[in-house]
BANU-803543 format. One record per residue (C-alpha): z, x, y. Coordinates in steps of 0.5 Angstrom, whole numbers, padded with zeros to 4 digits, always signed. Layout:
# residues N
ZXY/...
//
This chain:
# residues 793
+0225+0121+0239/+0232+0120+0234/+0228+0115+0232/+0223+0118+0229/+0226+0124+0226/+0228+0122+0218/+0235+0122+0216/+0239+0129+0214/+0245+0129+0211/+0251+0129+0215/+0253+0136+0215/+0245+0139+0218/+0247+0142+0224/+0240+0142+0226/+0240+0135+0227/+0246+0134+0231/+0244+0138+0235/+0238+0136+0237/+0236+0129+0235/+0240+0127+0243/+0235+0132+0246/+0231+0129+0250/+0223+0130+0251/+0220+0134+0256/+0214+0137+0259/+0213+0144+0257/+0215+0148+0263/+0222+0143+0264/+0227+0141+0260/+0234+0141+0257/+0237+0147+0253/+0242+0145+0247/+0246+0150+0243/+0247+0150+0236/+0254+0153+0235/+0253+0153+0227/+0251+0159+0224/+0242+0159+0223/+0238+0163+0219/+0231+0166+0219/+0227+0164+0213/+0220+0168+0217/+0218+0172+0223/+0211+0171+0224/+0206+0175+0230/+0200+0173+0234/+0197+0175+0241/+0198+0172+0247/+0192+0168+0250/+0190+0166+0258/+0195+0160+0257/+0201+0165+0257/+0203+0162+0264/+0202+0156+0261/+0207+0155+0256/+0212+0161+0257/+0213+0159+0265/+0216+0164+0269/+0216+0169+0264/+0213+0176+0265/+0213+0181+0259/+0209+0187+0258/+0208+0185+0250/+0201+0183+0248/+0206+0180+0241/+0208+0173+0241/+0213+0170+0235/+0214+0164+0231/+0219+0164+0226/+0223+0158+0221/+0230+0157+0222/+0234+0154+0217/+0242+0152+0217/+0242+0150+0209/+0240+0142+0210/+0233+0142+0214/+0227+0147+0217/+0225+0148+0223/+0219+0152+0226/+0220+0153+0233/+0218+0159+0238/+0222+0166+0241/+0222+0167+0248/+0218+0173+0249/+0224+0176+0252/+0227+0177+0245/+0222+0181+0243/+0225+0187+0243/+0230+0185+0238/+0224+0183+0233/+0221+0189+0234/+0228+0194+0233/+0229+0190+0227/+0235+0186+0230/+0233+0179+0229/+0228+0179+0223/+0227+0175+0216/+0234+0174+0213/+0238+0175+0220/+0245+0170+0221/+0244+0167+0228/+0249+0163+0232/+0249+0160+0238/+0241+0159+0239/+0239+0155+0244/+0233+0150+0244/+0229+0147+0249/+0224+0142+0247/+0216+0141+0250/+0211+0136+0249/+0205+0140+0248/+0200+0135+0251/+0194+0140+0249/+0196+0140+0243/+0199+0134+0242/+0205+0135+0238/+0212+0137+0240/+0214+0145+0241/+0221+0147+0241/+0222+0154+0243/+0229+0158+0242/+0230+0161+0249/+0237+0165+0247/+0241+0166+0241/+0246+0172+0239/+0246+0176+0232/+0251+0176+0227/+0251+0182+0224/+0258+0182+0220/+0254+0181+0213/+0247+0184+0212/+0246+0180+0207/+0250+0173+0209/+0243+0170+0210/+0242+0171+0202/+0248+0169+0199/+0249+0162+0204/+0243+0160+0202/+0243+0164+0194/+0243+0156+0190/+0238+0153+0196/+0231+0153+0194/+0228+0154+0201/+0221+0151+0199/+0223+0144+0198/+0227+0144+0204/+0226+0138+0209/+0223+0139+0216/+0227+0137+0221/+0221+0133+0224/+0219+0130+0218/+0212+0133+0216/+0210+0140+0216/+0208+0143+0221/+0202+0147+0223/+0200+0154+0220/+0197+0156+0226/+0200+0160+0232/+0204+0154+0236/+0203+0158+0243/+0196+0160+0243/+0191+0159+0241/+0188+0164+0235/+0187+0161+0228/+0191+0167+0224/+0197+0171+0225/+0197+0178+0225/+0202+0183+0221/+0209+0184+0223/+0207+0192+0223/+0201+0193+0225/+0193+0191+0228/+0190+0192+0222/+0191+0189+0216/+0190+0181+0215/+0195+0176+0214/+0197+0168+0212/+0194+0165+0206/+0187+0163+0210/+0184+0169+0209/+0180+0167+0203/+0179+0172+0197/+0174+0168+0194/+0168+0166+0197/+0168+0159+0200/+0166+0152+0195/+0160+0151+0199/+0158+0157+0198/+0152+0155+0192/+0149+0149+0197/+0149+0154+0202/+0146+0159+0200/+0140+0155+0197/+0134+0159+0201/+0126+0159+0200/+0125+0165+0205/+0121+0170+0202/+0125+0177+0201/+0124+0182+0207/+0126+0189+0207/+0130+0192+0212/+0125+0197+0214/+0121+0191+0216/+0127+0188+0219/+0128+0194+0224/+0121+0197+0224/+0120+0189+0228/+0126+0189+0232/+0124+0196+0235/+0117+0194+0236/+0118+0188+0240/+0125+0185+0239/+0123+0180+0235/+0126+0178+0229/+0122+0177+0222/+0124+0171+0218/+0127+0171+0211/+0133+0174+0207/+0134+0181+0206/+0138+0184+0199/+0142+0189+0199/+0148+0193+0196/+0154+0194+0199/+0155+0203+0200/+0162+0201+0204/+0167+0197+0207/+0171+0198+0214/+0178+0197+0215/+0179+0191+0220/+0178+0190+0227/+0182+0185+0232/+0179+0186+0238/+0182+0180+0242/+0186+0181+0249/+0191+0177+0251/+0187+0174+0257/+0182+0171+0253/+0182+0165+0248/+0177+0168+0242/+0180+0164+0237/+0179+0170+0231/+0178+0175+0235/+0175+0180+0228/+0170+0184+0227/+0169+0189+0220/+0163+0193+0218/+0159+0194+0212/+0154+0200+0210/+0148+0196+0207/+0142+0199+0204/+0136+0197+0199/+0130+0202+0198/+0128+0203+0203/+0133+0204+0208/+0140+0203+0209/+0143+0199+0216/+0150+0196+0218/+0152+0189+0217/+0158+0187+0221/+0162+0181+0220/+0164+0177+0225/+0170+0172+0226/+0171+0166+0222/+0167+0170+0218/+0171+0175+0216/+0176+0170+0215/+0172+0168+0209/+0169+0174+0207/+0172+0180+0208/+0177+0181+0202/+0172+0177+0197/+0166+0182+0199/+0166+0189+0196/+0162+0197+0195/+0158+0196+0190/+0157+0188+0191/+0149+0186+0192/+0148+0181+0197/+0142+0177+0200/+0143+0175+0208/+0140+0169+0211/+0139+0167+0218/+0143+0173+0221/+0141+0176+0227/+0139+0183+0229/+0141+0187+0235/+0141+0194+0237/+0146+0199+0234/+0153+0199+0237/+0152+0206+0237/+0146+0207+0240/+0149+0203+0245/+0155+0207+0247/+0150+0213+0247/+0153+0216+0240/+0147+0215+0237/+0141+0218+0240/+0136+0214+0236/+0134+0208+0237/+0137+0204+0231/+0140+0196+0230/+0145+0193+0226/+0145+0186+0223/+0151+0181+0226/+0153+0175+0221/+0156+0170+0225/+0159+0163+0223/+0156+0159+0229/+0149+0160+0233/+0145+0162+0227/+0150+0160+0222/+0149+0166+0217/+0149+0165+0210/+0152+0170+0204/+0150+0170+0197/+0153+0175+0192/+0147+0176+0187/+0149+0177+0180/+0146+0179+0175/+0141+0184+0180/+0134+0185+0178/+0132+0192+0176/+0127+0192+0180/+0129+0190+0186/+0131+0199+0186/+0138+0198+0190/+0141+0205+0191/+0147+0206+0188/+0154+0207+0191/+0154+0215+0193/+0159+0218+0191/+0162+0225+0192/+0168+0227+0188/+0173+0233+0190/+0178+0236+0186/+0184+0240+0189/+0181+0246+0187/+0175+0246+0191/+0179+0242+0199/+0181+0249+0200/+0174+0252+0201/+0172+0245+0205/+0171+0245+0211/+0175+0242+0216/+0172+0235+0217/+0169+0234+0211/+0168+0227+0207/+0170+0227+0200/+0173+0222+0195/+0180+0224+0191/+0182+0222+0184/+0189+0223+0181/+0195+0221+0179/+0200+0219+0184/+0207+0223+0183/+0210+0221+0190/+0209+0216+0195/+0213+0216+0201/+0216+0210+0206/+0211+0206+0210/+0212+0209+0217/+0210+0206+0224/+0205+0210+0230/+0201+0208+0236/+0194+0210+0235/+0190+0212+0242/+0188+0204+0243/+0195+0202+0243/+0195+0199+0237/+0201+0200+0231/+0198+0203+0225/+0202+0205+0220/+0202+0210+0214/+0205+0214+0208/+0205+0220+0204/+0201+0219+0197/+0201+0226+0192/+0196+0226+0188/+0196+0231+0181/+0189+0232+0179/+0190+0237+0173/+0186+0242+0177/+0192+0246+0180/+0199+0248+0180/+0199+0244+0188/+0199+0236+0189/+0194+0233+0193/+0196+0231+0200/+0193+0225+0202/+0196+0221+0209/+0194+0215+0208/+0193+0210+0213/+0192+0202+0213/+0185+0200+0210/+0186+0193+0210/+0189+0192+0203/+0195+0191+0204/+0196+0187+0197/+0194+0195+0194/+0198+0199+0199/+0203+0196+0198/+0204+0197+0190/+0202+0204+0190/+0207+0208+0186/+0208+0214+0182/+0204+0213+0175/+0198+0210+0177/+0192+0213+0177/+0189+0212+0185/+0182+0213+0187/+0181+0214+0194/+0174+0213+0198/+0171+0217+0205/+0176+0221+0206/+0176+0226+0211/+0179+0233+0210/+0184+0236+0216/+0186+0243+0215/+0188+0246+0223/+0189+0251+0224/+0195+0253+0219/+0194+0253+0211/+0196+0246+0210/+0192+0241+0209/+0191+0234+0207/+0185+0228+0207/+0186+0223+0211/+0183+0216+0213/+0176+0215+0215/+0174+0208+0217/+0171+0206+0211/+0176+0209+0207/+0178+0203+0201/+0183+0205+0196/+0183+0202+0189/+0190+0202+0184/+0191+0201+0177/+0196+0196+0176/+0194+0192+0183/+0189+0188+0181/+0183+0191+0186/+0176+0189+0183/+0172+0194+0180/+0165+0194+0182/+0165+0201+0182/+0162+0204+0176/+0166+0210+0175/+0164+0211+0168/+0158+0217+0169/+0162+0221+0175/+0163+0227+0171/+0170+0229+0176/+0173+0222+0174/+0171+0223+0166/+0174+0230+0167/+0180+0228+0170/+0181+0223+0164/+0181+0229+0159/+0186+0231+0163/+0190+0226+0163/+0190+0224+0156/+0193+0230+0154/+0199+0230+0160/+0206+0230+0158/+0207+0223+0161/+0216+0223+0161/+0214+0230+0165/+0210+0227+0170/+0216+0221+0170/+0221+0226+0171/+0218+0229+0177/+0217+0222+0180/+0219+0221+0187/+0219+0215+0191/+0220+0214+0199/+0225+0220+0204/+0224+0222+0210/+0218+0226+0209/+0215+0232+0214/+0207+0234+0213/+0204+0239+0215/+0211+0243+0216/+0211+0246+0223/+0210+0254+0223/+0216+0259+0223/+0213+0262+0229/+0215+0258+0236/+0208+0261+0240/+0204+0258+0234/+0207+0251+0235/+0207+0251+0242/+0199+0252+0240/+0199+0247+0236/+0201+0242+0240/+0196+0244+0246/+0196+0238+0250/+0202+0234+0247/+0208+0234+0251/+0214+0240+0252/+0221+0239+0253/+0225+0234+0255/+0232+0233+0256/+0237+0230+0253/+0236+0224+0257/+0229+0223+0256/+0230+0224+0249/+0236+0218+0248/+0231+0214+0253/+0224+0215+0248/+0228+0214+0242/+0231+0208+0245/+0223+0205+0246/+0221+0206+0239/+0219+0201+0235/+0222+0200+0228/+0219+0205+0223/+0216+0208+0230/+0215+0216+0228/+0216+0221+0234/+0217+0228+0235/+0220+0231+0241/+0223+0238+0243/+0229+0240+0247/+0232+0246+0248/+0239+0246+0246/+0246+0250+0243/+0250+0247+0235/+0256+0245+0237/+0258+0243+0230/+0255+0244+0223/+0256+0239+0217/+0254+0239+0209/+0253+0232+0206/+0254+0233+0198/+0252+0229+0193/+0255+0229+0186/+0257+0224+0182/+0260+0219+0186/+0265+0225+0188/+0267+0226+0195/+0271+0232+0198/+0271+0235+0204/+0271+0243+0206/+0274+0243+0214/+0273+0249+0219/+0275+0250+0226/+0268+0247+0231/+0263+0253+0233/+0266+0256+0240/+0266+0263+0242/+0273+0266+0242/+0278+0266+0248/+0276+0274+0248/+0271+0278+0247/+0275+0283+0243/+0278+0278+0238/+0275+0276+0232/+0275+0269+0230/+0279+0269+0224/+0276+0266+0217/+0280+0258+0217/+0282+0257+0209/+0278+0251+0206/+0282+0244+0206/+0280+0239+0201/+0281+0232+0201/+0284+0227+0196/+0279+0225+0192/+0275+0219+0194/+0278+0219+0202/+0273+0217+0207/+0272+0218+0214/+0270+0212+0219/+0264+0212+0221/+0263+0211+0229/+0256+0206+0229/+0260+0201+0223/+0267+0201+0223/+0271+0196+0222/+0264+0191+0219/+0264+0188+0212/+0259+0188+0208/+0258+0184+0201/+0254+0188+0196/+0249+0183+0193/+0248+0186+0185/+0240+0185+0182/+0240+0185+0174/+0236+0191+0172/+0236+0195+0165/+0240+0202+0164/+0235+0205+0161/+0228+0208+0164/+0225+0212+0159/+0219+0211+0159/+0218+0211+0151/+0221+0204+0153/+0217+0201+0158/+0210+0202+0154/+0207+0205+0159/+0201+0209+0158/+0197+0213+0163/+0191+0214+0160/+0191+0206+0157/+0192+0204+0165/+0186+0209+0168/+0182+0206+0163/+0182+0200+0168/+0176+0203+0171/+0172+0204+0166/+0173+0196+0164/+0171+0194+0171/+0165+0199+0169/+0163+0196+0162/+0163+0189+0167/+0158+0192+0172/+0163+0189+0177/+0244+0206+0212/+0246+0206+0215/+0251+0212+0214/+0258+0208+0212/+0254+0206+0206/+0253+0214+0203/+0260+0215+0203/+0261+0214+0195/+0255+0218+0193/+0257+0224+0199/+0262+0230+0199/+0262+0233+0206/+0264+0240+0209/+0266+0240+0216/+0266+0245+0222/+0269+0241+0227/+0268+0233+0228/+0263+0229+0232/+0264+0225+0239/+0262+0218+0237/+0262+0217+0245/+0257+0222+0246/+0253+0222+0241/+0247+0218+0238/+0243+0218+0232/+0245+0218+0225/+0251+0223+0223/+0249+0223+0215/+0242+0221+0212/+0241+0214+0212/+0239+0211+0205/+0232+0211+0207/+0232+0218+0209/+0234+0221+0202/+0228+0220+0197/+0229+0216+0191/+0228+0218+0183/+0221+0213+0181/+0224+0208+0175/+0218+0205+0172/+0222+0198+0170/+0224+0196+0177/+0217+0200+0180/+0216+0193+0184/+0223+0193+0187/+0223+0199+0189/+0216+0199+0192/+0218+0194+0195/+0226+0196+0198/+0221+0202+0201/+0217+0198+0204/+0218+0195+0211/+0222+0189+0213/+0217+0183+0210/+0216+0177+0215/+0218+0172+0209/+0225+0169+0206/+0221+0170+0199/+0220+0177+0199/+0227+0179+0202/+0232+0184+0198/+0239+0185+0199/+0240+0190+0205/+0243+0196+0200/+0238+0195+0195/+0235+0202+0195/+0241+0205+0194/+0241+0202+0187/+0235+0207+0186/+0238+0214+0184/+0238+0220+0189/+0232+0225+0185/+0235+0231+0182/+0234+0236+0187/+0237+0233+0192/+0244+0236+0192/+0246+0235+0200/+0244+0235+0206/+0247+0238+0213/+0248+0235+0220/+0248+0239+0226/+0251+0236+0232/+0246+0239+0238/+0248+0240+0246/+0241+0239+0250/+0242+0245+0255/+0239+0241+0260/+0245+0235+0261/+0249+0237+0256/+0247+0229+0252/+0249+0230+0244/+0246+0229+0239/+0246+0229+0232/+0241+0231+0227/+0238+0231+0220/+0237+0239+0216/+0234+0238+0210/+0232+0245+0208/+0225+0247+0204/+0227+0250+0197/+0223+0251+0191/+0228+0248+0187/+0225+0241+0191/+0218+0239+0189/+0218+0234+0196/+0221+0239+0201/+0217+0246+0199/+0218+0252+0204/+0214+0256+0207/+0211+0262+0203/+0214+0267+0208/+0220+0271+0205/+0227+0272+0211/+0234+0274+0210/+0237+0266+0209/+0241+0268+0216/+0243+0261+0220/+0237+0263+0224/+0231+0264+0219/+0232+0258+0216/+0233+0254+0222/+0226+0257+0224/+0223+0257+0217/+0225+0250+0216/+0228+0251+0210/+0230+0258+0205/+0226+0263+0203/+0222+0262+0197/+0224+0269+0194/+0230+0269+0193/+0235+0265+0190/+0238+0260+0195/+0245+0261+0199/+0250+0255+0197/+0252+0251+0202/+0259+0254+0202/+0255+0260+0204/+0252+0257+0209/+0258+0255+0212/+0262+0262+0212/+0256+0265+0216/+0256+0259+0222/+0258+0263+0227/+0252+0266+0227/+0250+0259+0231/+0255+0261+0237/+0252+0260+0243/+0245+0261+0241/+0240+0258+0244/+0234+0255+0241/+0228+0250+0242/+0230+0244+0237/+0224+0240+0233/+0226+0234+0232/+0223+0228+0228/+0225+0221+0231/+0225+0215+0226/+0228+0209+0228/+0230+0204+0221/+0233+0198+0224/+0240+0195+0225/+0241+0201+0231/+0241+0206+0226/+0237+0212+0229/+0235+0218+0225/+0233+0224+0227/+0231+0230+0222/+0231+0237+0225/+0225+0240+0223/+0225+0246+0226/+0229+0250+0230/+0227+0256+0234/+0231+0261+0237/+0230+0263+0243/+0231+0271+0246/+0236+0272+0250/
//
């Protein structure tokens, strides 16, 4: 095998350690360690397929998620495979893109179905002295032009299964890898060559229905609406791309579902759009998946585009006779105005302008399979009050992904949840599609004659742009609709969801979420210590007081404690990262965000729709500088977990127009490249927004086992356009904010020095604890206290 590898320069330690591992079969072999530091330049994911037992002898893991990933030691490149027992630090964040790995040990295999050699890393050990080691090893090495160690590039399928694409690091629903075309395939024109007589789809299911037979010829149709993608495929079975999506298609005379198949949707999805007119050949008709499944009483079929048995043919008709009468693209657009009088499950279309996106976070749908969604607020001009939209995957990711503040946002076939409380936000539908000033989307809509979209220009060409640029804000922890101020009333609105749990049962479910996994949980605890976090100017201080205990007897009164400040600038060890350097790597950026600068216009980009129209087309030691802090008694790391102050990505971020493209990106999620990597603490470059003054931690005792935890409270005020308060007025006692999330929006605030001097009202109170879990990596937990209900004695 030496033999056959091309010469590396003498300091790769890739070679030397494996030009002297001899090839095996797969299933046996020699391990080799490779002692030297490696690091990650790509993680990519794909499912499992029936011959798991086949390459991955012995192993037994109850994830359907298989990894691949590209080593480097700064001389040479490696693809190779990661036993499925490290899954658990991919999906944790621990070995990620950019990670320092020592002591990998390999294990080469002759792959005999496939033909090649496949080298599979069963161990290695992470290196985290230096979050951003990976960057700065590799800051002179341009990783493209890299050698492989095998000599010739390896495949870009999935090495240990077989499926033709990899899928997202974080969810099931979005496409992945440079094989899913956006453009239509270059036999497209010879194929689309067609002599067949024009049918209409009445004729298609008027015959289908009668006989089951299929009438000969091609069908054109329009495009009324797209679906998000579906992977389908299960880790027993070998479909090589197991996709599916669906498109709403009509002529004049009556309107069915096309659904895309496999490798057709490889080709097709991303290229194909509402608005498109097609024409369909040697498709096949069969009954309705929803007739089938009893959704639908009606009999009523739906047309399948298949590459193979027929292979089926897609041709985008351009220009489009008149007097072919194909419907046009049906529209229902909603102001802000007018959701509240809609009722609960309604369909409708939004368009604003966006003044806060929120950081991408992570759930689990009914299925099983990982979502993700953000929070987007809209301004439409038509009330004092944004537009909440939750906002989940639509398959766009090159959209979702540059969504920021100052971009006009058009949203399609969202639905409206009220509940049972006066919050209420518009949501994902399946045939949800998001189109974005600013990314690129392609604009087949016409948009110019809709009266909402013409009204909301107006709107927007009289807006005060540097306004709607101050009040601009981008990522934080964000928590919508705010639970109720009243215990029974949340514990309604749960209804099937589970109650309390234990401190233990609470320290083990945190322990098996995912990264950016979202989760709420209640337990019944008592505050053990109360903490403010202030951030002024890079200025830190700290405000002591003795811990909340009750006095030694009933008839003393505790005694105030004088307030102690700190010398300037001191710092308190944090528990999770002491004694762990970190280099700080600095991006260039300008001083200045004014936007009269930047030559933005927002009535300038909004006017890329009518265009398209006129075509007919942290960890906490890191917050230290920025913080001050008031104590009431010091935490116990050793029996504690979570973070004790707010991670970077906890604290929302003031939206700066010229590095909009970082930051949205440093808000993101961990990317699965080495290209699209970002110094570990770029977020914090991004100024804290101006009503975020501090934020309170408080050290909880489960009442159950006694389990400490620390939690996050960032109280609601009117002083804050991203926590708002609920319209209820109470008397800003310890107990009413904590119930009430946040302070009453009818009197002036307390300060926190107020608040600390009032502590005492949390001793030995007992109360149930509304906790919002979020793992952010690198073992860094955050808990936000949401609310916290008092119970009676």
């Amino acid at each position: 095998m030496a033999s056959s590898i091309p010469a590396q320069p003498p300091s790769c330690a890739l070679q030397r350690t494996l030009r002297k591992l001899s090839i095996t079969r797969v299933g046996t072999g020699q391990n080799r360690t490779c002692q030297e530091p490696l690091y990650v330049l790509s993680l990519d994911r794909y499912m499992k397929d029936a011959n798991f037992a086949v390459f991955f002898q012995g192993s037994i893991h109850a994830s359907d998620s298989l990894y691949d990933a590209t080593l480097t030691d700064g001389d040479c490149k490696i693809r190779v495979s990661i036993e499925p027992r490290l899954n658990h630090l991919i999906v944790k964040k621990l070995f990620r893109c950019g990670s320092t790995l020592k002591n990998v040990e390999f294990l080469v295999e002759q792959n005999t179905d496939k033909g090649n050699t496949d080298i599979l890393v069963t161990n290695l050990e992470l290196d985290q002295q230096s979050e951003d080691a990976a960057l700065l090893a590799l800051s002179e090495v341009n990783v493209k032009s890299l050698p492989w160690w095998a000599g010739e590039e390896p495949s870009s399928l999935p090495l240990r299964a077989r499926r033709s694409t990899y899928l997202p690091l974080w969810n099931d629903y979005d496409f992945s890898g440079e094989m899913w075309r956006d453009r239509p395939p270059d036999d497209m024109n010879e194929r689309s060559t067609s002599s067949r007589a024009p049918v209409s789809l009445r004729e298609v299911r008027q015959r289908f229905l009668s006989d089951g037979s299929r009438i000969r010829g091609d069908v054109r149709v329009r495009i009324l609406q797209k679906s998000r993608l579906i992977h389908y495929g299960k880790a027993e079975q070998n479909c090589l791309c197991p996709y599916r999506a669906e498109l709403q298609v009509a002529d004049e005379s009556a309107s069915v579902s096309v659904v895309l198949w496999n490798t057709m949707c490889m080709e097709w999805y991303r290229r194909l759009h509402p608005g498109m007119v097609l024409r369909l050949s040697r498709f096949r008709v069969r009954e309705s998946f929803s007739h089938r499944i009893g959704q639908n009483p009606e009999p009523d079929i739906e047309i399948s585009l298949n590459s193979s048995h027929p292979s089926a043919i897609i041709s985008i008709v351009s220009p489009v006779s008149p007097e072919w009468h194909l419907p046009d693209v049906p529209h229902d657009f909603c102001k802000g105005t007018d959701l509240q009088s809609r009722p609960h499950g309604s369909i409708c279309d939004v368009v604003g302008l966006v003044i806060f996106t929120g950081r991408p976070e992570c759930v689990k749908n009914k299925e099983g399979k990982m979502d993700h969604f953000r929070w987007i607020q809209l301004e439409d001009g038509s009330c004092d009050y944004p537009v909440m939209v939750k906002l989940y995957s639509t398959s766009q990711p090159d959209v979702h992904s540059t969504i920021q503040p100052m971009a006009v946002f058009v949203c399609t076939r969202l639905q409206l949840v009220s509940g049972s409380s006066q919050f209420y936000y518009l949501t994902n539908t399946q045939y949800t599609q998001v189109y974005c000033t600013g990314t690129g989307c392609p604009l087949t809509i016409p948009y110019k004659g809709i009266h909402p979209f013409r009204q909301f220009l107006q709107w927007l060409d009289q807006t005060d742009e540097g306004d709607v640029m101050k009040r601009s804000v981008v990522g934080g922890s964000f928590i919508y609709p705010p639970p109720p101020a009243s215990l029974k009333t949340f514990m309604e609105e749960r209804k099937a969801q589970p109650g309390l749990i234990s401190g233990q049962e609470l320290k083990g479910l945190c322990e098996n979420l995912q990264y950016r996994e979202s989760q709420r949980f209640c337990v019944q605890c008592t505050v053990s210590a109360v903490e403010y976090h202030h951030q002024d100017d890079g200025q830190t201080s700290v405000l002591s007081s003795p811990p909340l205990t009750t006095p030694t007897s009933p008839g003393l009164p505790v005694e105030p404690q004088p307030v102690k400040r700190s010398p300037r600038g001191q710092k308190r060890p944090n528990p999770i990262t002491a004694g762990t350097p970190r280099k700080r790597l600095i991006l260039p950026s300008s001083d200045s965000e004014e936007i009269s600068d930047s030559g933005l216009s927002l009535f300038d980009s909004a006017m890329e729709f009518l265009i398209g129209d006129e075509k007919n087309v942290d960890d906490a030691g890191n917050d230290d500088d920025d913080s001050n802090s008031f104590v009431t008694a010091d935490t116990s790391p050793a029996c504690s977990f979570s973070l004790s102050r707010a991670a970077m990505e906890t604290i929302p971020r003031t939206f700066c127009y010229r590095r909009r493209h970082v930051q949205a990106s440093a808000t993101g999620l961990q990317p699965n490249s080495f290209q699209k990597l970002l110094p570990f603490a770029e977020l914090e470059s991004f100024s804290p927004a101006p009503f975020y003054k501090g934020h309170y931690t408080l050290q909880l005792r489960a009442l159950s086992d006694g389990v400490v935890v620390n939690a996050l409270f960032l109280p609601a005020s009117l002083e804050s356009n991203h926590w708002r308060p609920l319209p209820h007025r109470h008397a800003n006692s310890w107990e009413s904010i904590l119930s009430h999330g946040g302070f009453s929006p009818h009197v002036p605030p307390p300060s926190p020095v107020d608040l600390m001097a009032i502590k005492t009202q949390l001793v030995n109170q007992k109360l149930v604890c509304v906790l919002e879990a979020c793992p952010l990596g690198r073992n860094r937990l955050e808990l936000v206290l949401s609310r916290a209900f008092p119970l009676q004695s």
